[in-house]
Biopython code that builds the backbone (N, CA, C, O; Angstrom):
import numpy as np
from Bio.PDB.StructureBuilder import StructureBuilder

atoms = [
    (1, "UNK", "N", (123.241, 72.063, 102.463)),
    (1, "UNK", "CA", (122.715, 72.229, 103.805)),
    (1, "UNK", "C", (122.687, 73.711, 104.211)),
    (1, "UNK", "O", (121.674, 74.072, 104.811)),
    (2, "UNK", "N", (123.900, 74.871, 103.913)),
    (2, "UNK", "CA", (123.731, 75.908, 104.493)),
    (2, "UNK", "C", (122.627, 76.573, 103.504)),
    (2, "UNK", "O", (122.018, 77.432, 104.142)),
    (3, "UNK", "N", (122.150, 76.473, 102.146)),
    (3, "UNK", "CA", (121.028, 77.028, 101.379)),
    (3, "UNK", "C", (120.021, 76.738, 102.296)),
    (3, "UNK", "O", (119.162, 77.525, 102.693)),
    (4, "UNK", "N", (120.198, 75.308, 102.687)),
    (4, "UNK", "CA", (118.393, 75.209, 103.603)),
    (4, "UNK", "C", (118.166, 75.871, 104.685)),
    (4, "UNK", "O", (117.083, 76.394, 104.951)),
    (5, "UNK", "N", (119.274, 75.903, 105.467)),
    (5, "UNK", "CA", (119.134, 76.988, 106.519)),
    (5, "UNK", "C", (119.176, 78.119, 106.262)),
    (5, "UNK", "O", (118.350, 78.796, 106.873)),
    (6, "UNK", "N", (119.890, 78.697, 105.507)),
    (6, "UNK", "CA", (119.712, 80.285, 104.641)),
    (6, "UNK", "C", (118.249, 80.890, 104.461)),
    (6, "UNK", "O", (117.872, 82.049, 104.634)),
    (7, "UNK", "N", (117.293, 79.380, 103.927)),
    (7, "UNK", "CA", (115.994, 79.435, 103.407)),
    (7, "UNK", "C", (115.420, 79.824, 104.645)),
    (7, "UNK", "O", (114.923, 80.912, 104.939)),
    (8, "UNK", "N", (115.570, 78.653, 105.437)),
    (8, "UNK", "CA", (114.501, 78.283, 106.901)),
    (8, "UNK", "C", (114.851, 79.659, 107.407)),
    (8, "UNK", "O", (113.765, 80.239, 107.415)),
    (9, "UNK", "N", (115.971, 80.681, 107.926)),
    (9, "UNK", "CA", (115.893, 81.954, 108.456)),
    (9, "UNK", "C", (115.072, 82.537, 107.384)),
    (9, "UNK", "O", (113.923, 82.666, 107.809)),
    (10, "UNK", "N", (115.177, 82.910, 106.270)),
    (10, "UNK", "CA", (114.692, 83.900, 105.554)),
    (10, "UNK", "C", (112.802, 83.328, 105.588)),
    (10, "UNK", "O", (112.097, 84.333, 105.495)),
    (11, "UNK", "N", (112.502, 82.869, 105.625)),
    (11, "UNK", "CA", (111.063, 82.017, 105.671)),
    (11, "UNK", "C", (110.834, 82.636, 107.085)),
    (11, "UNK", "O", (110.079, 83.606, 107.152)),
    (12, "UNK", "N", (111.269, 82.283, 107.930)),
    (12, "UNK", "CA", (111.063, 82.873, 109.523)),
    (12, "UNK", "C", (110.859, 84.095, 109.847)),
    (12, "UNK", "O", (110.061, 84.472, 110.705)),
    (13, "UNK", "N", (111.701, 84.907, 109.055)),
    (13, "UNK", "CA", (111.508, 86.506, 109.057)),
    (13, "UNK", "C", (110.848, 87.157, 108.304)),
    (13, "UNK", "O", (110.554, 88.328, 108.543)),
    (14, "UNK", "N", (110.344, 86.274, 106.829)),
    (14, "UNK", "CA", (109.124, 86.736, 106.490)),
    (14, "UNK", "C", (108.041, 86.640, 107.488)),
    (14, "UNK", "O", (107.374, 87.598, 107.879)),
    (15, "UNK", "N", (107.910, 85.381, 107.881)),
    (15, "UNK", "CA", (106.592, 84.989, 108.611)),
    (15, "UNK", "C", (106.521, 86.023, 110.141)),
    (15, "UNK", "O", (105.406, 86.230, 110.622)),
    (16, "UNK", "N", (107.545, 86.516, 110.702)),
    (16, "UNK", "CA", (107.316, 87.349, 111.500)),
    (16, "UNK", "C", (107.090, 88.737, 111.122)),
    (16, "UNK", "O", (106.447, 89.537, 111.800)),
    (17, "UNK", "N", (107.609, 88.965, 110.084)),
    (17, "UNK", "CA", (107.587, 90.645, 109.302)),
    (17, "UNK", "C", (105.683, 90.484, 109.225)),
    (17, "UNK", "O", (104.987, 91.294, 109.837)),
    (18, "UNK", "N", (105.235, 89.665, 108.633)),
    (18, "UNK", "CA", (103.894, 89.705, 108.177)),
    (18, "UNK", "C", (102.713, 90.063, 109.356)),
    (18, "UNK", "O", (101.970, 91.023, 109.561)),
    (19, "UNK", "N", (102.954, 88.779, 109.996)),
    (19, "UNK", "CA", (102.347, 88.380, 111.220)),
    (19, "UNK", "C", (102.088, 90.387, 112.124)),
    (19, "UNK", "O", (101.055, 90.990, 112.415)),
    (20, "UNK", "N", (103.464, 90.751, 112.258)),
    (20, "UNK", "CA", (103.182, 92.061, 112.841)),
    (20, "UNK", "C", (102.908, 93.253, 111.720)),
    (20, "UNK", "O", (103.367, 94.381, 111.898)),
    (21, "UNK", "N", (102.258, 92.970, 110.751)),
    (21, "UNK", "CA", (101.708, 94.080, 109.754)),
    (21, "UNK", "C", (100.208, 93.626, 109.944)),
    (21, "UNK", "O", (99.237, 94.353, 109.734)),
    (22, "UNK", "N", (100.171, 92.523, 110.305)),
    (22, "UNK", "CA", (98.718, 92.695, 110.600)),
    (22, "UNK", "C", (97.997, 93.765, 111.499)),
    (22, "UNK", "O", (96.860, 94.187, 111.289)),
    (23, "UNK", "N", (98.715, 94.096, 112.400)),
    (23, "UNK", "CA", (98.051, 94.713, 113.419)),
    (23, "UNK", "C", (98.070, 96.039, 113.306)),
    (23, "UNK", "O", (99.229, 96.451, 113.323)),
    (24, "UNK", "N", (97.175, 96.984, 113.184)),
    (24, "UNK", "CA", (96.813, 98.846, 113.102)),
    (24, "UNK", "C", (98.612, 99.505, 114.168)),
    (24, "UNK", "O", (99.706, 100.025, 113.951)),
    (25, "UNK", "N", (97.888, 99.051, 115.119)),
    (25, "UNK", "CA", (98.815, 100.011, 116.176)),
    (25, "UNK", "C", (100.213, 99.636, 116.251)),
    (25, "UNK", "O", (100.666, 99.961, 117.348)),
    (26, "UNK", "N", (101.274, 98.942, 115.327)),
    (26, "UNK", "CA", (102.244, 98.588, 114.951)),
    (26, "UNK", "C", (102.572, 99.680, 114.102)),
    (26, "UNK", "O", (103.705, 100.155, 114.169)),
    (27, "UNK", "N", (101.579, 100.222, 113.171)),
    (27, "UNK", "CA", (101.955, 101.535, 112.442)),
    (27, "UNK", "C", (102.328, 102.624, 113.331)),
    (27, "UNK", "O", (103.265, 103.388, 113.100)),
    (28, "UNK", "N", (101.722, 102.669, 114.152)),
    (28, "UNK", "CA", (101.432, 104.082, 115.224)),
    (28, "UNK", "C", (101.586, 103.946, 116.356)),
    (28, "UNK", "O", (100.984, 102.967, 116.799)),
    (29, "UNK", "N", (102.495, 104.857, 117.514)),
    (29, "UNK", "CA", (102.377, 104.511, 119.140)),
    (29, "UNK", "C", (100.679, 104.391, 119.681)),
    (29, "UNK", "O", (99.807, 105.259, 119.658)),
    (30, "UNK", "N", (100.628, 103.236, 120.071)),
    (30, "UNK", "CA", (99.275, 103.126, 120.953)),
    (30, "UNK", "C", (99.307, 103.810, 122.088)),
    (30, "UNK", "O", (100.440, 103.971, 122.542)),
    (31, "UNK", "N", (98.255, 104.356, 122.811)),
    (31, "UNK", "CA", (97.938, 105.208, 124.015)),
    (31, "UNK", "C", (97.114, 104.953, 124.787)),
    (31, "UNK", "O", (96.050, 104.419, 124.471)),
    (32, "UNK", "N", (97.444, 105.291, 126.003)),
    (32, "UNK", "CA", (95.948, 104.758, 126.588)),
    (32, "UNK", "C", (94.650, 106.152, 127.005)),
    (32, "UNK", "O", (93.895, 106.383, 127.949)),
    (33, "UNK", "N", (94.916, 106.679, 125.934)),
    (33, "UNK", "CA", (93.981, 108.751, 126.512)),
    (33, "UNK", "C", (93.397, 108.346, 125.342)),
    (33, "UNK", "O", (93.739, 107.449, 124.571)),
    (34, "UNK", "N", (92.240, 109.307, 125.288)),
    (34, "UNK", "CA", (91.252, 109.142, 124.404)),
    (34, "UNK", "C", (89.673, 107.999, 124.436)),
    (34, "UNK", "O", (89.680, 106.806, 124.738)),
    (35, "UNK", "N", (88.684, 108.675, 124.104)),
    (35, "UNK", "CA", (87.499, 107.581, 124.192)),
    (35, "UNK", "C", (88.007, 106.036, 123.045)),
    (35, "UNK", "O", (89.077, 105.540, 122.689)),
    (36, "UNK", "N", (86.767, 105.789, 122.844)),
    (36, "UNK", "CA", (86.506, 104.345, 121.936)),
    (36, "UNK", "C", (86.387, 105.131, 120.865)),
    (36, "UNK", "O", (85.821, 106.221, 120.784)),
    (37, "UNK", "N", (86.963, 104.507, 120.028)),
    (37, "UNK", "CA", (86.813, 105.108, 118.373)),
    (37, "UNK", "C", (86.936, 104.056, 117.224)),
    (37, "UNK", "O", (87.952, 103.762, 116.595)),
    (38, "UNK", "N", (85.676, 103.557, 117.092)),
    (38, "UNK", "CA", (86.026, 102.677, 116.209)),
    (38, "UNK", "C", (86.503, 102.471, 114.649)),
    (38, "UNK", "O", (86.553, 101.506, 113.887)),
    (39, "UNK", "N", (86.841, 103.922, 114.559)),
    (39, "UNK", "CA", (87.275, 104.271, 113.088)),
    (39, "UNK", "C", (86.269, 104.093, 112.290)),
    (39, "UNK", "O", (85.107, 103.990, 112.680)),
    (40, "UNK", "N", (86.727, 104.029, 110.816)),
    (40, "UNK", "CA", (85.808, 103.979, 109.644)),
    (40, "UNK", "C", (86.028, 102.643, 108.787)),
    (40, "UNK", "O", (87.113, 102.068, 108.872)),
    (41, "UNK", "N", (84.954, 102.112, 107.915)),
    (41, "UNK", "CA", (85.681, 101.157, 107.382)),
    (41, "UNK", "C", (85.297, 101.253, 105.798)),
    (41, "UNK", "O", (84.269, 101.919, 105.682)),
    (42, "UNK", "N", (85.616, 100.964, 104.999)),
    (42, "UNK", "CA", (85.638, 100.994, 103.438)),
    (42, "UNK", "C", (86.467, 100.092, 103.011)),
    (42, "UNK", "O", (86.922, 99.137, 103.641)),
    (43, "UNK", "N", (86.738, 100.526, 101.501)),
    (43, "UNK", "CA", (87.425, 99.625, 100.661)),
    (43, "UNK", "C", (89.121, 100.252, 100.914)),
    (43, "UNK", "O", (89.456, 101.436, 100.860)),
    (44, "UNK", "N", (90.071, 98.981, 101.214)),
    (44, "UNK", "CA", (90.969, 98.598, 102.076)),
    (44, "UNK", "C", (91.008, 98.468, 103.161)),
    (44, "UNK", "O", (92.039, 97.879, 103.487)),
    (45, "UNK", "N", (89.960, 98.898, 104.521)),
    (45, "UNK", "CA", (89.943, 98.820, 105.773)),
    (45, "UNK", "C", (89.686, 97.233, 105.702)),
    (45, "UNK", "O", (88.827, 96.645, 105.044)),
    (46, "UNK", "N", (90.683, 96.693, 106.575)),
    (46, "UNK", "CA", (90.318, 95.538, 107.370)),
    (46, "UNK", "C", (89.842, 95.599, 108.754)),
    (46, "UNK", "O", (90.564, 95.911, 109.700)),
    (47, "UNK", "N", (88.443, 95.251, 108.852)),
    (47, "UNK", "CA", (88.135, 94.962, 110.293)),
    (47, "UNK", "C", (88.357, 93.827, 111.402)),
    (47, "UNK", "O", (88.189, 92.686, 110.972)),
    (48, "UNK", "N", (88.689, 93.934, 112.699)),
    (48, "UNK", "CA", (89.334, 93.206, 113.303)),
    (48, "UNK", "C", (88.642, 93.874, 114.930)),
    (48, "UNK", "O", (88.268, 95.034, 115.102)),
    (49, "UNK", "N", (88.630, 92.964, 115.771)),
    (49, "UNK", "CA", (88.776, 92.853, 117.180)),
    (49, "UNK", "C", (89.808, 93.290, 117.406)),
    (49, "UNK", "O", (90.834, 92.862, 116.879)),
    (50, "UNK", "N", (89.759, 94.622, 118.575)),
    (50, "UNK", "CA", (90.774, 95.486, 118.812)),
    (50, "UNK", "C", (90.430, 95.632, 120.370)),
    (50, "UNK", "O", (89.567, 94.950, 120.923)),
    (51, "UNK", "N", (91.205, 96.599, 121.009)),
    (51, "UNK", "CA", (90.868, 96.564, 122.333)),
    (51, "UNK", "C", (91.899, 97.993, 123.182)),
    (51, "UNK", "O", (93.121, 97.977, 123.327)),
    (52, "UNK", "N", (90.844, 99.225, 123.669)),
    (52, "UNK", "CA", (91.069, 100.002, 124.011)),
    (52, "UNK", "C", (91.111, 100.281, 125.476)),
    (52, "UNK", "O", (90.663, 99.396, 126.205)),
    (53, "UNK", "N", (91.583, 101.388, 126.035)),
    (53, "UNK", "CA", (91.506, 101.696, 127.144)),
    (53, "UNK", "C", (90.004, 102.635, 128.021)),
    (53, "UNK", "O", (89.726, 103.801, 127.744)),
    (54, "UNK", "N", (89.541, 102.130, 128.644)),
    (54, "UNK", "CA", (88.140, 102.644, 129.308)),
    (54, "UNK", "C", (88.953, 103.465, 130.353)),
    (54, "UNK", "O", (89.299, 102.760, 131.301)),
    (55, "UNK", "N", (89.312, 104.635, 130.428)),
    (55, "UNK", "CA", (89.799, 105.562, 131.693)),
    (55, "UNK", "C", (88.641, 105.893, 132.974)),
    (55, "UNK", "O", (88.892, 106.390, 134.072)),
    (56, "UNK", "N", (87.866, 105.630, 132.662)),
    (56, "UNK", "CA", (87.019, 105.769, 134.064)),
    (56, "UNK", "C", (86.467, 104.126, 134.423)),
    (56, "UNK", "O", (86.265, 103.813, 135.597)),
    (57, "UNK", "N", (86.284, 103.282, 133.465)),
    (57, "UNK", "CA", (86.451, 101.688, 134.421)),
    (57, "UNK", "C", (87.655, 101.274, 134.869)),
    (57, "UNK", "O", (87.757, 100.400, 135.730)),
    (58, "UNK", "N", (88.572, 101.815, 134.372)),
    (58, "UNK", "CA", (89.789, 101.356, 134.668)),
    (58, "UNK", "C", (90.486, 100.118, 134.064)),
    (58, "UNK", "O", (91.490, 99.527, 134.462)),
    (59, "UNK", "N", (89.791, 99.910, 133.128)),
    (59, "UNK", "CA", (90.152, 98.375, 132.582)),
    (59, "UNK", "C", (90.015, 98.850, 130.735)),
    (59, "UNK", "O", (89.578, 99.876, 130.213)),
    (60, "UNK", "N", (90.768, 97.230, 129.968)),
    (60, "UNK", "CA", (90.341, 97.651, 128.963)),
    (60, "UNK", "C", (89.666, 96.531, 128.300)),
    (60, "UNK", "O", (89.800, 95.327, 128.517)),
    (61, "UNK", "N", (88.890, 97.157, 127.423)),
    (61, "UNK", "CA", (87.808, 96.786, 126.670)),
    (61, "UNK", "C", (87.882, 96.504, 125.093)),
    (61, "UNK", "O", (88.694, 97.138, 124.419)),
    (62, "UNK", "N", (87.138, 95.668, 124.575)),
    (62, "UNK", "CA", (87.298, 95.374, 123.701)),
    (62, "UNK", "C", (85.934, 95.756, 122.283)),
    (62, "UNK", "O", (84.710, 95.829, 122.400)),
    (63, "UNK", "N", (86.605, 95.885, 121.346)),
    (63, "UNK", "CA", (85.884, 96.483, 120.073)),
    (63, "UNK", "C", (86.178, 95.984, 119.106)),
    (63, "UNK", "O", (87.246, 95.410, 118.891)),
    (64, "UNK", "N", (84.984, 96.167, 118.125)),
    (64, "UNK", "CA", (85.400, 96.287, 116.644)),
    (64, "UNK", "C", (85.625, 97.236, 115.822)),
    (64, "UNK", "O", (84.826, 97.983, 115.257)),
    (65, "UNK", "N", (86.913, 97.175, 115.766)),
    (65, "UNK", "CA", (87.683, 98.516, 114.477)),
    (65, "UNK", "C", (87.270, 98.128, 113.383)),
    (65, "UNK", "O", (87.147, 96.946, 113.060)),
    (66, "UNK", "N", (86.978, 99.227, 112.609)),
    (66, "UNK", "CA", (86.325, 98.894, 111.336)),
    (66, "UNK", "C", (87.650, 98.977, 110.258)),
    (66, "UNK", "O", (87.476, 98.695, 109.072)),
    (67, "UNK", "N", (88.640, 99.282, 110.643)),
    (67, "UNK", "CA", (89.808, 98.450, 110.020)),
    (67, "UNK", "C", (90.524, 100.137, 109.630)),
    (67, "UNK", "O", (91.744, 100.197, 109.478)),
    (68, "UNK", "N", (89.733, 101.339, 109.503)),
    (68, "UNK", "CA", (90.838, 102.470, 109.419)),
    (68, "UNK", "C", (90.432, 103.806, 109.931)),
    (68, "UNK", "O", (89.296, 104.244, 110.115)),
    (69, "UNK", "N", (91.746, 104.441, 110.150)),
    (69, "UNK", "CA", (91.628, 105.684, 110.901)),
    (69, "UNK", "C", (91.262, 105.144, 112.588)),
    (69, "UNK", "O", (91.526, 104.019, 113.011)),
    (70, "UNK", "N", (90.497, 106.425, 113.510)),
    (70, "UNK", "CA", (90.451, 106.368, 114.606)),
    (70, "UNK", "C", (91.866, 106.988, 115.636)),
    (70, "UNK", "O", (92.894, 107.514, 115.210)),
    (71, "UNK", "N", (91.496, 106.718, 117.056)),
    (71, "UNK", "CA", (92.756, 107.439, 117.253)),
    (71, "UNK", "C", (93.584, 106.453, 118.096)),
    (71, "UNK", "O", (93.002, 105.433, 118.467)),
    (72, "UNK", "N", (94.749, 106.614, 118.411)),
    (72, "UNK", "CA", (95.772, 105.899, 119.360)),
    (72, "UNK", "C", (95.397, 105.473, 120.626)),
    (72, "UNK", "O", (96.234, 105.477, 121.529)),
    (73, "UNK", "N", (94.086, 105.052, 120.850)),
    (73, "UNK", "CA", (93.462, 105.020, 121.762)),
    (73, "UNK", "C", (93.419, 103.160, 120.947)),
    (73, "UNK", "O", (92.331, 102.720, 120.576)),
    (74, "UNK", "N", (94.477, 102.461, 120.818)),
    (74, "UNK", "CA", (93.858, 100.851, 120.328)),
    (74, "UNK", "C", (94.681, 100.115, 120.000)),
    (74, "UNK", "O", (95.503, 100.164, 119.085)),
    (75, "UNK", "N", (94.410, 99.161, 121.006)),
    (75, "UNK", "CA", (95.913, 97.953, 121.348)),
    (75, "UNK", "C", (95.184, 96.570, 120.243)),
    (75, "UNK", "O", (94.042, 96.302, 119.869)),
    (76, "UNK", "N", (96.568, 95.949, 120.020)),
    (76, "UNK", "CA", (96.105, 94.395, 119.137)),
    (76, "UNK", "C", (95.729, 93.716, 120.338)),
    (76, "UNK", "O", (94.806, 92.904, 120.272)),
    (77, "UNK", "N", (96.304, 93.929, 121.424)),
    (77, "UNK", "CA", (96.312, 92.889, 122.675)),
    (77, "UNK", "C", (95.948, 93.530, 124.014)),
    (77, "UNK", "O", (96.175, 94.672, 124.415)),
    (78, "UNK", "N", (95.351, 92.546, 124.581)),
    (78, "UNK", "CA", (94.292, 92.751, 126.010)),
    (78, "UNK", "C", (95.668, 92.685, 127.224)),
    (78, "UNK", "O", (95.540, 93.296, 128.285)),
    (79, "UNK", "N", (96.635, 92.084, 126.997)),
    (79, "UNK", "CA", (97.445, 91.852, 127.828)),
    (79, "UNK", "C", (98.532, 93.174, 127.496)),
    (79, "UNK", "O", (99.048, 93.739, 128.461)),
    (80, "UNK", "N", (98.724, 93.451, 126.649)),
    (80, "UNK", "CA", (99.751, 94.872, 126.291)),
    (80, "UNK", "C", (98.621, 96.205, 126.597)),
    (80, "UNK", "O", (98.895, 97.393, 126.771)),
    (81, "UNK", "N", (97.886, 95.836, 126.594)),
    (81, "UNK", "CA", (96.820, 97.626, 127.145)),
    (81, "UNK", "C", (96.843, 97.128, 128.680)),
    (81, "UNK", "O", (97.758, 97.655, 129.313)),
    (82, "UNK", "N", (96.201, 96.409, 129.278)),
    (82, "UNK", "CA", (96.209, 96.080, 130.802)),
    (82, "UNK", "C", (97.972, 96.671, 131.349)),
    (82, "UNK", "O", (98.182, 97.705, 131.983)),
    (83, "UNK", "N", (99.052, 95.658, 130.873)),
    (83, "UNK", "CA", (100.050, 96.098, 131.620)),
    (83, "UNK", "C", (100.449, 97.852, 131.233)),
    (83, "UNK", "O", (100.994, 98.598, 132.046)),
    (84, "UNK", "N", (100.021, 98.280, 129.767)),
    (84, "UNK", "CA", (100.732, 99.397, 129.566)),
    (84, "UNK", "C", (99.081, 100.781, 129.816)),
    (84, "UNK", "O", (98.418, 101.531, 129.099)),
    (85, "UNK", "N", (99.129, 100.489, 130.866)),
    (85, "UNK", "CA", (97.770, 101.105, 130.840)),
    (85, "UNK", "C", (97.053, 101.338, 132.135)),
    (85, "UNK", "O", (96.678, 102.415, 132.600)),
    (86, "UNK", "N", (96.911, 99.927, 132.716)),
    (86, "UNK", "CA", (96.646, 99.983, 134.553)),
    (86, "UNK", "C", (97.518, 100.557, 135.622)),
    (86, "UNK", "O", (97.495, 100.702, 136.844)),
    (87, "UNK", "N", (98.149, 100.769, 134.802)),
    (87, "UNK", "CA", (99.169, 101.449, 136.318)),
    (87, "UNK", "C", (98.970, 103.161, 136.521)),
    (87, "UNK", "O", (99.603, 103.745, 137.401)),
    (88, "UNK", "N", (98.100, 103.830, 135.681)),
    (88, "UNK", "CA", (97.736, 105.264, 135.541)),
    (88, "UNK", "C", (96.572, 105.403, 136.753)),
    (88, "UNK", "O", (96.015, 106.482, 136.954)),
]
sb = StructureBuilder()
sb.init_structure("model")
sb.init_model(0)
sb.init_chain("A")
sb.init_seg("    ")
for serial, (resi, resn, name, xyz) in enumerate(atoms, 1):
    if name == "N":
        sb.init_residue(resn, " ", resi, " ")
    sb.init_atom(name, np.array(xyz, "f"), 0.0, 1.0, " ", f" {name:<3s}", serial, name[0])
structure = sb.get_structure()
């Protein structure tokens, strides 16, 4: 019984280790300065729906990253750029 639970944590913390390597701006502090940049994409870029900060609408917006480079200007989430972002 304690191997299976040993397993079931270690299974869990893979699946969360992964889950947050998916996302660009987990590598790097996200920001909310800077235009839209949708980076570049090639062989290893994964492209993905991303979502930046618009400083003169005041809101943020959403894009397609072409999966590399670009700048700190790019959240995984619409709800983490709004709260870390609207209050400027």
């Amino acid at each position: 019984m304690k191997l299976l639970n040993i397993f079931t944590l270690l299974l869990a913390a893979l699946v969360s280790y992964t889950s947050a390597q998916r996302c660009i701006a987990t590598l790097r502090p996200p920001s909310c300065i800077g235009p839209r940049n949708v980076g570049r994409g090639g062989r290893g870029c994964n492209p993905r729906l991303m979502w930046y900060y618009d400083g003169r609408a005041r809101q943020c917006r959403q894009m397609r990253y072409l999966g590399c480079g670009g700048n700190t200007n790019l959240w995984c989430q619409r709800a983490t750029c709004e709260r870390r972002c609207r209050r400027r």
